[in-house]
Structures are given as structure tokens and as C-alpha cells.
Steps between C-alpha positions, in 0.01 A plus 500: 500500500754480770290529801266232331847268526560585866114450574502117421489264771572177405675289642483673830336251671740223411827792625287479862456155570906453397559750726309347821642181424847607502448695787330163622777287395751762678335451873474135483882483369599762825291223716606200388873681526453589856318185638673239270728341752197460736237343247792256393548399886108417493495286186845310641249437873227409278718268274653338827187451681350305158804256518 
């Protein structure tokens, strides 16, 4: 009875995919952190060139 409860595997799938996207969400966070004064100086050319 107790190894049948450790045995089941639901869910599982659904703990993965959390866990990639966190770890997704975590690099594009440290990115955006480390190049955010430099993608903000592209949108203020851009938005100067349009005007």
C-alpha cells in the first residue's frame, strides 16, 4: 500500500514544465537586468528618429 502511493505519477508532468518555465522566466529576468539600460537607449533612438 505505501509503495503503491509513492509509485503514482501524476501530476509530474505539469511539476516539469513549471519548473523550465521558472527557470525560463529566471534567465530572461538576469537579461533584461543586465542589458536594460541599453535596450531603453535603443527604443529612446528609435522613438527620436520616428519624430
Amino acid at each position: 500500500m505505501l509503495r503503491s502511493f509513492f509509485a503514482k505519477e501524476e501530476g509530474q508532468g505539469l511539476v516539469e514544465y513549471a519548473l523550465i518555465l521558472v527557470l525560463i522566466a529566471i534567465v530572461v529576468i538576469g537579461i533584461l537586468t543586465l542589458l536594460g539600460g541599453k535596450v531603453s537607449q535603443v527604443f529612446s533612438s528609435i522613438n527620436s528618429g520616428l519624430s
